[in-house]
C-alpha positions as CSV (number, residue, x, y, z in Angstrom):
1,X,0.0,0.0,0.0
2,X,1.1,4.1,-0.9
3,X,-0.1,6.7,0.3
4,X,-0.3,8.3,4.2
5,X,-1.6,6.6,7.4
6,X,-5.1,8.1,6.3
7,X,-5.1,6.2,3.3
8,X,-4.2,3.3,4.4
9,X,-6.4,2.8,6.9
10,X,-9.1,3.7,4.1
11,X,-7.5,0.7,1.8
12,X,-7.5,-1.4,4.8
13,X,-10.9,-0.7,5.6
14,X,-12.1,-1.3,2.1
15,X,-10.2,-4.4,2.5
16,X,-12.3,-5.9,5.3
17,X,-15.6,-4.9,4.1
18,X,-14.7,-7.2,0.9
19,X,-13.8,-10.1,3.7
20,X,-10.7,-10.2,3.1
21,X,-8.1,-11.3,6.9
22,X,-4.9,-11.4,6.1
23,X,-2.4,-9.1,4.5
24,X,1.2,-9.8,3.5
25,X,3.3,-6.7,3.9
26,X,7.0,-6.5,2.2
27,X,9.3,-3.9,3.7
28,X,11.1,-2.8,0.2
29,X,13.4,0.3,1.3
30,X,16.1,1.1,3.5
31,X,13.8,2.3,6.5
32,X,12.2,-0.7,7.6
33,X,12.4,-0.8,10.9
34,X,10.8,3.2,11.3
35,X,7.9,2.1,8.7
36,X,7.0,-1.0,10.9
37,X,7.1,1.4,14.2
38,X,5.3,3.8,11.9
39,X,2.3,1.3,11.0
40,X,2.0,0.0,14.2
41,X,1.3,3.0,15.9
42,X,-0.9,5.3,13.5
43,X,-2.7,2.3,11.2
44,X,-2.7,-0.8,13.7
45,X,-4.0,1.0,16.2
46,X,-6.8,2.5,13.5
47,X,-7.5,-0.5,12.3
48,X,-8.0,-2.8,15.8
């Protein structure tokens, strides 16, 4: 997924209304370690 925290809890949402319960996320950049502390914290916590 692109895009802000705001979008991606949009997409996400979108997601579960199709039924859709799992989601494979791949890391491909440098910064992986901020983007999964990122995620956790502002579309995790959105999504839960």
């Amino acid at each position: 997924m692109v895009g802000n925290h705001v979008a991606q809890v949009a997409k996400l949402q979108q997601l579960r209304d199709l039924g859709v319960s799992q989601l494979v996320v791949y890391a491909l950049h440098d910064a992986v370690e901020s983007a999964i502390d990122a995620h956790g914290t502002s579309v995790i916590t959105a999504t839960s």
